[in-house]
ZADO-1210 file (C-alpha; in nm, 4 decimals, padded with zeros to 6 digits):
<atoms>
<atom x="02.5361" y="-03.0320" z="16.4080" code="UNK" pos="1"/>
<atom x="02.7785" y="-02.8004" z="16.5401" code="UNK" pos="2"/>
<atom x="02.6690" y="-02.4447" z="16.3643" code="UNK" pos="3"/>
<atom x="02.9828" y="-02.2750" z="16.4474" code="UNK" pos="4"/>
<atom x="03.1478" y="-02.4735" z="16.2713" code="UNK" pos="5"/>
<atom x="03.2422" y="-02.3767" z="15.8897" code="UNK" pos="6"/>
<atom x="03.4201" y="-02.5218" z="15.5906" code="UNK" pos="7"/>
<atom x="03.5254" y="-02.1436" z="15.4563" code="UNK" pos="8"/>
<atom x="03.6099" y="-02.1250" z="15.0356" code="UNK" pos="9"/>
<atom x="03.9668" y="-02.0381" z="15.0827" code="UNK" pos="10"/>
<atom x="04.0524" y="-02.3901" z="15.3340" code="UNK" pos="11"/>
<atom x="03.8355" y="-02.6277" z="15.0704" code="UNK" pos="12"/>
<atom x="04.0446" y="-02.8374" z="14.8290" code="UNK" pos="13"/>
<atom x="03.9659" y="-03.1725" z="14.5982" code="UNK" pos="14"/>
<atom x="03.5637" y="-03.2010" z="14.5394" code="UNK" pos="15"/>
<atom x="03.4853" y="-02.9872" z="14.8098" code="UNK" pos="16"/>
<atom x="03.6307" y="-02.6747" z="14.6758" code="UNK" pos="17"/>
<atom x="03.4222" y="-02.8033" z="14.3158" code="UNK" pos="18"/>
<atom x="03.1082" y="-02.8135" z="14.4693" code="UNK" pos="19"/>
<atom x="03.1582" y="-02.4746" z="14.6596" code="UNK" pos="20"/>
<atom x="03.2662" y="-02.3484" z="14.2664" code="UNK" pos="21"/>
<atom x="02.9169" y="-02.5597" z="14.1795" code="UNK" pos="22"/>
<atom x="02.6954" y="-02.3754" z="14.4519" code="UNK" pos="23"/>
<atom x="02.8084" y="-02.0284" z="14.3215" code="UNK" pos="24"/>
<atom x="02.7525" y="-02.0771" z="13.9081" code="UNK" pos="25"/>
<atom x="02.4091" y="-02.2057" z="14.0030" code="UNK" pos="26"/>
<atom x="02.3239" y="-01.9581" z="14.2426" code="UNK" pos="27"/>
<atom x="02.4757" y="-01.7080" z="13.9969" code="UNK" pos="28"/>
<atom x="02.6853" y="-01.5797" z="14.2848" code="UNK" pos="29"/>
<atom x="03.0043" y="-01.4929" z="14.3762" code="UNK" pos="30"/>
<atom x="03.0630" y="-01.6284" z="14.7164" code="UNK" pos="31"/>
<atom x="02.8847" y="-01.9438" z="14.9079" code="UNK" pos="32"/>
<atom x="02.6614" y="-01.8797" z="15.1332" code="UNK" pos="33"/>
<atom x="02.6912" y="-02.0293" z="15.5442" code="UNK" pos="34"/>
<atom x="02.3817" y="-02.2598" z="15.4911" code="UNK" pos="35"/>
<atom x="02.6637" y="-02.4207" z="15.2747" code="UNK" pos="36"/>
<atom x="02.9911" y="-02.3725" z="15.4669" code="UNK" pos="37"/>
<atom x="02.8019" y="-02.5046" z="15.7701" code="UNK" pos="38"/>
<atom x="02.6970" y="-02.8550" z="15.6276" code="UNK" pos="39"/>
<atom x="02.9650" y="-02.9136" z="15.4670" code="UNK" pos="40"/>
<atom x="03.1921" y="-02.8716" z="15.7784" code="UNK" pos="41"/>
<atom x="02.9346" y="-03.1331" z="15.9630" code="UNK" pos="42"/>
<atom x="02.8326" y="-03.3704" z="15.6949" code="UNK" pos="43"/>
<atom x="03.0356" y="-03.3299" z="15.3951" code="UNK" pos="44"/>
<atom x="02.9373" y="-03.6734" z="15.2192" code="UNK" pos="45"/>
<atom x="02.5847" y="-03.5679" z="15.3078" code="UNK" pos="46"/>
<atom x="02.6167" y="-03.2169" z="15.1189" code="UNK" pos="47"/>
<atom x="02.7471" y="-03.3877" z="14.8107" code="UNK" pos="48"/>
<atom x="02.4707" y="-03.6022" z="14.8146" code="UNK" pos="49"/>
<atom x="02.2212" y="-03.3366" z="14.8613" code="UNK" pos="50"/>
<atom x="02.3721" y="-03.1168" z="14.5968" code="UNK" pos="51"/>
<atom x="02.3160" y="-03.3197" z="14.3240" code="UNK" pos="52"/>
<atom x="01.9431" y="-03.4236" z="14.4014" code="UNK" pos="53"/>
<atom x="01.8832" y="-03.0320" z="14.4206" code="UNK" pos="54"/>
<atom x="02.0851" y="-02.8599" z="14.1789" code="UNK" pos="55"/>
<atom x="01.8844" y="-02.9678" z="13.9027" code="UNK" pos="56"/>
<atom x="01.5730" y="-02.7310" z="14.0376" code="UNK" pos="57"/>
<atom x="01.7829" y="-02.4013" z="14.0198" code="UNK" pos="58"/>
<atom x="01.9027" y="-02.4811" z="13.6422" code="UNK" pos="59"/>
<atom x="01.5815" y="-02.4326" z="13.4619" code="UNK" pos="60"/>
<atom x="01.3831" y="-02.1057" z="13.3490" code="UNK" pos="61"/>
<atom x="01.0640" y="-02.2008" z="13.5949" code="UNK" pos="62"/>
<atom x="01.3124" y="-02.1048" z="13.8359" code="UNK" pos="63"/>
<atom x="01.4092" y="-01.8146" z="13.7320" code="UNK" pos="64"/>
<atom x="01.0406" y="-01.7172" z="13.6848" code="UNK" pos="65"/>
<atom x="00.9826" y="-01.8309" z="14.0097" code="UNK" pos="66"/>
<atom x="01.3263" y="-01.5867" z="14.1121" code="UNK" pos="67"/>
<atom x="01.1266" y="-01.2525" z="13.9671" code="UNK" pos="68"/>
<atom x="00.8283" y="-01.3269" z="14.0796" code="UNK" pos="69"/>
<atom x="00.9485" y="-01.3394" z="14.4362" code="UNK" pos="70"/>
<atom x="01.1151" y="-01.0425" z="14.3915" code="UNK" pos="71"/>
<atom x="00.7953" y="-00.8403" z="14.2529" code="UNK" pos="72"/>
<atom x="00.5718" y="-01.0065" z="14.5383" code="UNK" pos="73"/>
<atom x="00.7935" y="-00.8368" z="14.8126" code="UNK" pos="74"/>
<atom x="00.8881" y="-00.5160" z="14.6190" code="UNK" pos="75"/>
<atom x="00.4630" y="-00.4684" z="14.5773" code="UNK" pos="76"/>
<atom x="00.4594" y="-00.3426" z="14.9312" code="UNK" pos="77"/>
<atom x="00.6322" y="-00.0147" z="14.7486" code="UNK" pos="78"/>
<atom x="00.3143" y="00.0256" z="14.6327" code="UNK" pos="79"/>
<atom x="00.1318" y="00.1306" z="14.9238" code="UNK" pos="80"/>
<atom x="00.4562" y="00.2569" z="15.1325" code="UNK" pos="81"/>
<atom x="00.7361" y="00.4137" z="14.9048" code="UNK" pos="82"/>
<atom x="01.0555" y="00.2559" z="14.9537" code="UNK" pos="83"/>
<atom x="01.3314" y="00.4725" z="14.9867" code="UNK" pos="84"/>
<atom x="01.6182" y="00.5492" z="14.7407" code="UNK" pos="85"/>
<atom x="01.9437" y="00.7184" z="14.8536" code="UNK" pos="86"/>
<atom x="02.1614" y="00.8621" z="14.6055" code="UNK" pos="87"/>
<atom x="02.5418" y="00.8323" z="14.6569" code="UNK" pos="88"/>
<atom x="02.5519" y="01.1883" z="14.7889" code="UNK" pos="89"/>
<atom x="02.2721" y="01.1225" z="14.9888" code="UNK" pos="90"/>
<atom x="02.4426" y="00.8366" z="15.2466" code="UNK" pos="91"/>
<atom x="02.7970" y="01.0933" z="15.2266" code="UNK" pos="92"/>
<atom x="02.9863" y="00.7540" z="15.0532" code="UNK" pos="93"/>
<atom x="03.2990" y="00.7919" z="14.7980" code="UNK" pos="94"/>
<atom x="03.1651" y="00.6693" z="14.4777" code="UNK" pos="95"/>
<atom x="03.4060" y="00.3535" z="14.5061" code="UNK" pos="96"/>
<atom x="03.2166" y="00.2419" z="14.8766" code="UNK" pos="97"/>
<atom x="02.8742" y="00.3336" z="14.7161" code="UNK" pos="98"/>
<atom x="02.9838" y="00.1139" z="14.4035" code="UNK" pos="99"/>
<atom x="03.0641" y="-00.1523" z="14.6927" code="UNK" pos="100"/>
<atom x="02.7608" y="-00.1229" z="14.9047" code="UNK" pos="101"/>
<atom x="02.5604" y="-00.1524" z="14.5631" code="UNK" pos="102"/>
<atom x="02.7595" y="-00.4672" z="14.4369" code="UNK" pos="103"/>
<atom x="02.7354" y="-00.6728" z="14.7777" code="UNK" pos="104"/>
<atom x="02.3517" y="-00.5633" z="14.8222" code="UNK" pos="105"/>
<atom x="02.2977" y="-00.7002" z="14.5220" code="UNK" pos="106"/>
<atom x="02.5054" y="-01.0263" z="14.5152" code="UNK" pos="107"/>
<atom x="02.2998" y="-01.1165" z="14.9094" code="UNK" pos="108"/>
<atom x="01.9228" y="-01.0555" z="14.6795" code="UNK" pos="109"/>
<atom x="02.0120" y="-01.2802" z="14.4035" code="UNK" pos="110"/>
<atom x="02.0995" y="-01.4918" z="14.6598" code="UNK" pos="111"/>
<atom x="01.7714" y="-01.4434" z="14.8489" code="UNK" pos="112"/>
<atom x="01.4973" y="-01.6442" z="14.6415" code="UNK" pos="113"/>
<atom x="01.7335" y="-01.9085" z="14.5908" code="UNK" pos="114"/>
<atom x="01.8038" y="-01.9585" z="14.9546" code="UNK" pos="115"/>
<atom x="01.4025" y="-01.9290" z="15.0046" code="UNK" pos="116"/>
<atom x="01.3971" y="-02.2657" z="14.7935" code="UNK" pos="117"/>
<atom x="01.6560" y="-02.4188" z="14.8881" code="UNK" pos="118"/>
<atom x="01.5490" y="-02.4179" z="15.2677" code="UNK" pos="119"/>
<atom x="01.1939" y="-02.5258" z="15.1577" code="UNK" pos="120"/>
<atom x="01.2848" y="-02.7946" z="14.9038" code="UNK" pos="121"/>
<atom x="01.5473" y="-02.9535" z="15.1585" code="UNK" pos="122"/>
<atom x="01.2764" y="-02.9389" z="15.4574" code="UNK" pos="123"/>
<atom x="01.0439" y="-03.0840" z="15.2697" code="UNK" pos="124"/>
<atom x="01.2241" y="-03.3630" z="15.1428" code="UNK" pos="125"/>
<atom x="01.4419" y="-03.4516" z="15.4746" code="UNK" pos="126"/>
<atom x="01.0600" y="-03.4958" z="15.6599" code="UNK" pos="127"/>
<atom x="00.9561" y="-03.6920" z="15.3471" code="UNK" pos="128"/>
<atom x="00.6694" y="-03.4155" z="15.2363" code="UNK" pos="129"/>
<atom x="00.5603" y="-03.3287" z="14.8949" code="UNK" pos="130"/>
<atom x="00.8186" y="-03.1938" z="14.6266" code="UNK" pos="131"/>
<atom x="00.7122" y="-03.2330" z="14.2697" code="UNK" pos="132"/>
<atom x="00.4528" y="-03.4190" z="14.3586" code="UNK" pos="133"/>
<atom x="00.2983" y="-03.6587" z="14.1018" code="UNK" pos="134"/>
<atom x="-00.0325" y="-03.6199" z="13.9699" code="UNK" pos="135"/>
<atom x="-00.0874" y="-03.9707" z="14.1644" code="UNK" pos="136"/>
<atom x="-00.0286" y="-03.8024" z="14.4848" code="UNK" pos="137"/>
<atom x="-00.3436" y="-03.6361" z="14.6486" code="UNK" pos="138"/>
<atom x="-00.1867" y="-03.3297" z="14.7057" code="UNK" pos="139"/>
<atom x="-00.3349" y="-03.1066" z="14.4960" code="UNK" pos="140"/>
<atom x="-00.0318" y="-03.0389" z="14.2579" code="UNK" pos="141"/>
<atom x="00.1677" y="-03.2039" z="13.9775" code="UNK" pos="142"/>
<atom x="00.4651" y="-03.1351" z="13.7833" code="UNK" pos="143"/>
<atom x="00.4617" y="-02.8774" z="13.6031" code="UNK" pos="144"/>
<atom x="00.4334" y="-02.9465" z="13.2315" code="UNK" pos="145"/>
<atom x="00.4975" y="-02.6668" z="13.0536" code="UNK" pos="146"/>
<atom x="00.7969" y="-02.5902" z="12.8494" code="UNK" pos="147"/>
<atom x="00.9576" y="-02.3257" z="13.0968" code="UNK" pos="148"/>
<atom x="00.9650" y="-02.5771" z="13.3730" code="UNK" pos="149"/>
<atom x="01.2382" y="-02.7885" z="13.2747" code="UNK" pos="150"/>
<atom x="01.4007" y="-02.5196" z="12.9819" code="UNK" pos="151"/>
<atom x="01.8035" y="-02.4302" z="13.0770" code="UNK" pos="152"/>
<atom x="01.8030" y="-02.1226" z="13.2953" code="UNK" pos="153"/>
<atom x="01.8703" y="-01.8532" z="13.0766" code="UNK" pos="154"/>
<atom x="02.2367" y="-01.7385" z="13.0824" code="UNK" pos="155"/>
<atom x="02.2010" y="-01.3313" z="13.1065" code="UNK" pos="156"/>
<atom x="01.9602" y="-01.3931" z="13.3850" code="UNK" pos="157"/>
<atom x="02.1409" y="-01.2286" z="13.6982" code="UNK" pos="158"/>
<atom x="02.4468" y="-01.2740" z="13.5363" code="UNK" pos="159"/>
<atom x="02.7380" y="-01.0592" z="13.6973" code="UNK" pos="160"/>
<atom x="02.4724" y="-00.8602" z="13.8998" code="UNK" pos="161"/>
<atom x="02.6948" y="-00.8573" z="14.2577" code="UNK" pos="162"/>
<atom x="03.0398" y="-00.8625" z="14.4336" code="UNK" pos="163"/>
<atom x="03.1823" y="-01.0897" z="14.6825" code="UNK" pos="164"/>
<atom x="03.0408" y="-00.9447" z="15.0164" code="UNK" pos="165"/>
<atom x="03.2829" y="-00.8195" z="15.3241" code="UNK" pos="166"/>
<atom x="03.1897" y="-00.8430" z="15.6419" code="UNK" pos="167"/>
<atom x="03.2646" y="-00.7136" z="16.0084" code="UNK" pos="168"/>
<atom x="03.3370" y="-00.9724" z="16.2629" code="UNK" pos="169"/>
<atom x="03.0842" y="-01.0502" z="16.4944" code="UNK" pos="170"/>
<atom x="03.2674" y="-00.8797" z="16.7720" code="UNK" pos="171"/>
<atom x="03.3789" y="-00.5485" z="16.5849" code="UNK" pos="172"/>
<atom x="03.0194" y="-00.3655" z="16.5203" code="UNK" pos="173"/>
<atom x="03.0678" y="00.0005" z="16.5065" code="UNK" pos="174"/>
<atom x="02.9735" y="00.1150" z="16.8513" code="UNK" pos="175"/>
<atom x="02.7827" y="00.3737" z="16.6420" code="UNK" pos="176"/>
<atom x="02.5695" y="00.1023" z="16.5832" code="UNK" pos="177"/>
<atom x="02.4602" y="-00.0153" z="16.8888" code="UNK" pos="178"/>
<atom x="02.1174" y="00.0926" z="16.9049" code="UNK" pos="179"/>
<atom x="02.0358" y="00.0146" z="16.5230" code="UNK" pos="180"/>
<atom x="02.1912" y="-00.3489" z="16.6097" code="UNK" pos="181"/>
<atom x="01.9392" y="-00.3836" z="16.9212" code="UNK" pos="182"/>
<atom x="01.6663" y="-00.3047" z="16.7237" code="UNK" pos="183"/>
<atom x="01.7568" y="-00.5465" z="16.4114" code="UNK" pos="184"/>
<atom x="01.7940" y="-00.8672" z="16.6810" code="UNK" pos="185"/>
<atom x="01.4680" y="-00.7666" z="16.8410" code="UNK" pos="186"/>
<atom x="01.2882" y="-00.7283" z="16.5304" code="UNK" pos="187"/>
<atom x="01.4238" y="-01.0905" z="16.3903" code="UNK" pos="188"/>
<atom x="01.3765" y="-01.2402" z="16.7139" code="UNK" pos="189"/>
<atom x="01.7836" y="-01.3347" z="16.6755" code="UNK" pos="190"/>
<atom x="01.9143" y="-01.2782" z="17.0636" code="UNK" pos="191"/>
<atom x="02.2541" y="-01.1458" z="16.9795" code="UNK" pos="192"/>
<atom x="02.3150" y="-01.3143" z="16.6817" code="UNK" pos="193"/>
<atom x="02.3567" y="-01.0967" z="16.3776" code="UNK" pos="194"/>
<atom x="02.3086" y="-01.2385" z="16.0210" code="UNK" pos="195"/>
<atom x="02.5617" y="-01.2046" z="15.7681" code="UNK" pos="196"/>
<atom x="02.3748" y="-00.9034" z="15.5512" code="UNK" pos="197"/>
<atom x="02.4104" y="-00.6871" z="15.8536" code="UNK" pos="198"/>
<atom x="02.7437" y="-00.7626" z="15.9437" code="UNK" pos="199"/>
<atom x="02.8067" y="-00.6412" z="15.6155" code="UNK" pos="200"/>
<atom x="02.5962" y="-00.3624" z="15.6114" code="UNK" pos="201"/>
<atom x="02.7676" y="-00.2642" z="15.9242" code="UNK" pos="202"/>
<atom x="03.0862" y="-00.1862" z="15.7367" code="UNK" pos="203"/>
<atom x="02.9058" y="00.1322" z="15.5811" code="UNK" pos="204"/>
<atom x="02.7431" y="00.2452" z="15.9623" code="UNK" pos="205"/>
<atom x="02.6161" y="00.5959" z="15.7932" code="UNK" pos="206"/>
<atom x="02.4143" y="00.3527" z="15.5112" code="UNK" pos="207"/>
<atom x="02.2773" y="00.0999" z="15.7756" code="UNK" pos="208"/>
<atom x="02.1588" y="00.3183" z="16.0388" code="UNK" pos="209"/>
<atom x="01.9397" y="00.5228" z="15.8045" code="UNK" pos="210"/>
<atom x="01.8020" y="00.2379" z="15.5827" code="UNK" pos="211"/>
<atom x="01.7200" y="00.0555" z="15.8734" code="UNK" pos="212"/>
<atom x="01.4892" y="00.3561" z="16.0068" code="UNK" pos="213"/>
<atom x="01.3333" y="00.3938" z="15.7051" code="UNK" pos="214"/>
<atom x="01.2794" y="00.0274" z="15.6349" code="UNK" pos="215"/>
<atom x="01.1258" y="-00.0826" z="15.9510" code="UNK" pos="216"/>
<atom x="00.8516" y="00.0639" z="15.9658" code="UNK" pos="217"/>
<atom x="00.7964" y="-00.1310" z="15.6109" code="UNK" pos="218"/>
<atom x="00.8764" y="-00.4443" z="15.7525" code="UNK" pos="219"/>
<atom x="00.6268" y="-00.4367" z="16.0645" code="UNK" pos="220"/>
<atom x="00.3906" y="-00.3099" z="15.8315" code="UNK" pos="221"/>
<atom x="00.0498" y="-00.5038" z="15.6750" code="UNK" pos="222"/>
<atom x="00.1580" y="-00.4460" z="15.3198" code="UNK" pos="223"/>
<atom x="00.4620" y="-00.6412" z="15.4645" code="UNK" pos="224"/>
<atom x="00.2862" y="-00.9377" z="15.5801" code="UNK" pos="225"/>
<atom x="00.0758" y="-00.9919" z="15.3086" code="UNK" pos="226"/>
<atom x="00.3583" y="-00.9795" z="15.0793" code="UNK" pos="227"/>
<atom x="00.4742" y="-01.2792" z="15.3033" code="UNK" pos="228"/>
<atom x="00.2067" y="-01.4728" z="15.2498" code="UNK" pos="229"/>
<atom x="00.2055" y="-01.4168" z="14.8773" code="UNK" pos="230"/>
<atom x="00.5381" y="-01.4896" z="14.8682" code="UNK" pos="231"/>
<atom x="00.4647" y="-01.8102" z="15.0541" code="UNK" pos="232"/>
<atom x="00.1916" y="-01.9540" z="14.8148" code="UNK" pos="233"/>
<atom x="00.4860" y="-01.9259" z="14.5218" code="UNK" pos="234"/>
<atom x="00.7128" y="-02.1002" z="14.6866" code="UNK" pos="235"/>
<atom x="00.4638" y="-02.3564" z="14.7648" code="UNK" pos="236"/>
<atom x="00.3405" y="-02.4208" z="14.4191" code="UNK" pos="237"/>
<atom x="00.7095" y="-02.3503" z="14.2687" code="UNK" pos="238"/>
<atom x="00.8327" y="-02.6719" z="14.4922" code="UNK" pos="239"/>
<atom x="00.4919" y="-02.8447" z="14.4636" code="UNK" pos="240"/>
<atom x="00.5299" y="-02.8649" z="14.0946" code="UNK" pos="241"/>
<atom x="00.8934" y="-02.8545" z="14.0317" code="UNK" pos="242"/>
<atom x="00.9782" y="-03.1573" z="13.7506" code="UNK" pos="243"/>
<atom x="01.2600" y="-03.3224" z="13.9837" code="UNK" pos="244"/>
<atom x="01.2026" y="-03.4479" z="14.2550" code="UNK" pos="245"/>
<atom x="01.4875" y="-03.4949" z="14.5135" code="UNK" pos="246"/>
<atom x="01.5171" y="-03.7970" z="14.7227" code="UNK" pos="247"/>
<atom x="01.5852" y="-03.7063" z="15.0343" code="UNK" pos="248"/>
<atom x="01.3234" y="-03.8852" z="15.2665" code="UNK" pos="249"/>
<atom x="01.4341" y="-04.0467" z="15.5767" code="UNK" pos="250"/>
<atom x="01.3949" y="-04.3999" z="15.4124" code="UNK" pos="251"/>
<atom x="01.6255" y="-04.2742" z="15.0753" code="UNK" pos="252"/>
<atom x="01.9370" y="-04.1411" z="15.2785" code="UNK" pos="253"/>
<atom x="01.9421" y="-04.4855" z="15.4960" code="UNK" pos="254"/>
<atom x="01.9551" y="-04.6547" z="15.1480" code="UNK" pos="255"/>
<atom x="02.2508" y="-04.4707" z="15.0708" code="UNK" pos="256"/>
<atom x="02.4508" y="-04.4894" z="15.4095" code="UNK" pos="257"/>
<atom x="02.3608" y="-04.2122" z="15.6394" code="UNK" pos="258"/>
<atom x="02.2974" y="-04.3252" z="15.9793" code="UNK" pos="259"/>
<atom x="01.9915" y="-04.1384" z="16.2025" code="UNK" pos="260"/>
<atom x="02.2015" y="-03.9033" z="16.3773" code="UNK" pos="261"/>
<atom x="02.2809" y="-03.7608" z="16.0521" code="UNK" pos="262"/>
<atom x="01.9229" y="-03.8071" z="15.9641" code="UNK" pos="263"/>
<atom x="01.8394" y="-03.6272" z="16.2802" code="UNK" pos="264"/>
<atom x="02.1161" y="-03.3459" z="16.2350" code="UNK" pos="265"/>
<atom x="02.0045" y="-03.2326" z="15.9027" code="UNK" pos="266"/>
<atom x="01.6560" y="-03.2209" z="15.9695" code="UNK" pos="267"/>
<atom x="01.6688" y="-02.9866" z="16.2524" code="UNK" pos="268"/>
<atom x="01.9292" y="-02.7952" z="16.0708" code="UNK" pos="269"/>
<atom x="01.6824" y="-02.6971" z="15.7519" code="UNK" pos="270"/>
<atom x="01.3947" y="-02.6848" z="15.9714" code="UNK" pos="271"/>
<atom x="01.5934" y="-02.4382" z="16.1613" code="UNK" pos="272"/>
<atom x="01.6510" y="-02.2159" z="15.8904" code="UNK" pos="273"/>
<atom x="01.3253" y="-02.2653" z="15.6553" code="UNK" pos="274"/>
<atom x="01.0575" y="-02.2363" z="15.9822" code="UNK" pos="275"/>
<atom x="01.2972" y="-01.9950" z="16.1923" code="UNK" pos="276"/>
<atom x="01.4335" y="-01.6228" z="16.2327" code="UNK" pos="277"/>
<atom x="01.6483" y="-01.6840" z="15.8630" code="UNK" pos="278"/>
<atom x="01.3577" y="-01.6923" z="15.6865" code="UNK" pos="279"/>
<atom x="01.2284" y="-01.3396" z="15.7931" code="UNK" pos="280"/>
<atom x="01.5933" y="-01.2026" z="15.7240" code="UNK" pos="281"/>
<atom x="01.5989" y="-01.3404" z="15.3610" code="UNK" pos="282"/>
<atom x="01.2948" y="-01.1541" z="15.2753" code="UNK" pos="283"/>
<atom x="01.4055" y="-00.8186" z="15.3800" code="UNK" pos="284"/>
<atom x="01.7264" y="-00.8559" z="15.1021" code="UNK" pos="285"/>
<atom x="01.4795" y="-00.7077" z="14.8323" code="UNK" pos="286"/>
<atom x="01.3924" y="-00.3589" z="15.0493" code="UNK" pos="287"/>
<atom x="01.7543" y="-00.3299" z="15.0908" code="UNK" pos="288"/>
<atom x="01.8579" y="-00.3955" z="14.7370" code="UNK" pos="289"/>
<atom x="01.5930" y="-00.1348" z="14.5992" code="UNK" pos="290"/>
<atom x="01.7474" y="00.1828" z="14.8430" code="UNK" pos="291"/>
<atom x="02.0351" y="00.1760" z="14.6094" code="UNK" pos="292"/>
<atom x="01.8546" y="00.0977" z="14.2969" code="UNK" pos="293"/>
<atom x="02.0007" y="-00.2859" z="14.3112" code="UNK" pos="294"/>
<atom x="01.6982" y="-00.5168" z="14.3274" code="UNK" pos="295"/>
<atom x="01.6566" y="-00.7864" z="14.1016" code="UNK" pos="296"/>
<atom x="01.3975" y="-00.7952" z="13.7876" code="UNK" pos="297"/>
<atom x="01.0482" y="-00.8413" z="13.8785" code="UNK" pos="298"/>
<atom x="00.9340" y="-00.9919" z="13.5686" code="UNK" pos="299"/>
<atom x="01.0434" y="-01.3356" z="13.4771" code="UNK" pos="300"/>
<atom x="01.2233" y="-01.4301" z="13.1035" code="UNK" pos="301"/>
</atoms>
């Protein structure tokens, strides 16, 4: 898998453009994330395979139970160490760039659970481990058989919450930003790789440098971690118990065509990003969100 390699929205046409137009009405957002542009540049028959064993997880109201809860879990650490919330006076932002940074923050934390599950469902199910596990299976779970877990997602849920996000390019970081930057890689443990949220972040250098101050002490902090680890036992039941279960073992893609070193290639790549640095970054999007009052609910519908 070549990772700098992307199939951006504006160059896909025919089924791939669909599926990118797929990927943001489920996600219930208005751009597709890299996870996405990435595979499909690499294994485009596999993501259209993959696709349509997962979709069917993000579509139903357990999920978007599943979506608040996650954001309550890591918003409780605001409990014992105030997050902070800047007005748009506060960061010295027109009201049009703090309408922006608002729209975009919120657009990358609706994104945020959903990424969570989709890096845990598909690294589960490329290594062939439990996901919706049968009540035949001794691993300590079943479907869930309750009405929410396989009800339609409901439609005003995180409808129209965000804006397509902007970005810097990797080379063109403020120089303001240097230090702020530094610390951000050596916190995620990302060598000089910086994730898409702060790239865009960086466009507002003012916002970034201050949030970012007063955020990590938050994120190095033991309300932090245990937040984590709550967070962590959801998203284990959530896929443990999910109705569908995708078939995405080893044996299932060689029934359906795909040779080992596509096997091989996906596998590390969803392992990368469910066991990896990604994973950390995903679950600061809430913090962020709440500094300009544009987290997601906490309480599911």
């Amino acid at each position: 898998m070549d990772t700098s390699e992307q199939l951006y929205e504006t160059e896909a046409t025919g089924w791939k453009r669909g599926l990118y137009e797929d990927v943001k009405r489920t996600f219930r957002a208005p751009f597709v994330n890299w996870i996405f542009r990435t595979t499909m540049a690499n294994e485009p028959a596999f993501l259209r395979y993959a696709w349509g064993q997962v979709k069917p997880i993000f579509e139903t109201r357990g999920f978007a139970r599943f979506s608040a809860a996650y954001h309550d879990e890591l918003l409780s650490v605001g409990d014992a160490r105030e997050l902070p919330t800047y007005r748009c006076e506060e960061l010295e932002l027109r009201p049009a760039e703090y309408r922006e940074l608002r729209g975009q923050l919120a657009t990358f934390d609706a994104v945020g659970p959903r990424l969570a599950a989709l890096f845990e469902v598909m690294d589960r199910s490329l290594r062939g481990e439990p996901v919706g596990a049968g009540p035949d299976e001794a691993v300590g779970a079943g479907p869930d058989e309750a009405r929410v877990a396989t009800e339609p997602f409901p439609e005003w849920f995180d409808r129209d919450r965000g804006l397509p996000p902007t970005m810097v390019a990797p080379d063109g970081v403020p120089d303001e930003l240097e230090e702020t930057v530094d610390a951000i890689e050596a916190f995620h443990g990302l060598g000089d790789q910086l994730p898409s949220v702060y790239r865009c972040l960086a466009q507002w250098p003012g916002y970034l440098t201050r949030a970012w101050g007063d955020l990590e002490p938050v994120f190095r902090s033991d309300e932090f971690d245990a937040a984590g680890e709550r967070v962590d036992d959801r998203l284990d039941r959530f896929v443990r118990s999910t109705p569908y279960r995708p078939r995405l073992a080893p044996e299932d893609l060689r029934g359906v065509g795909f040779d080992g070193e596509t096997i091989d290639g996906v596998q590390w790549l969803f392992r990368r990003f469910n066991r990896g640095p990604a994973r950390g970054v995903v679950r600061t999007l809430p913090a962020y969100a709440s500094t300009v009052d544009a987290a997601g609910r906490r309480t599911g519908p």
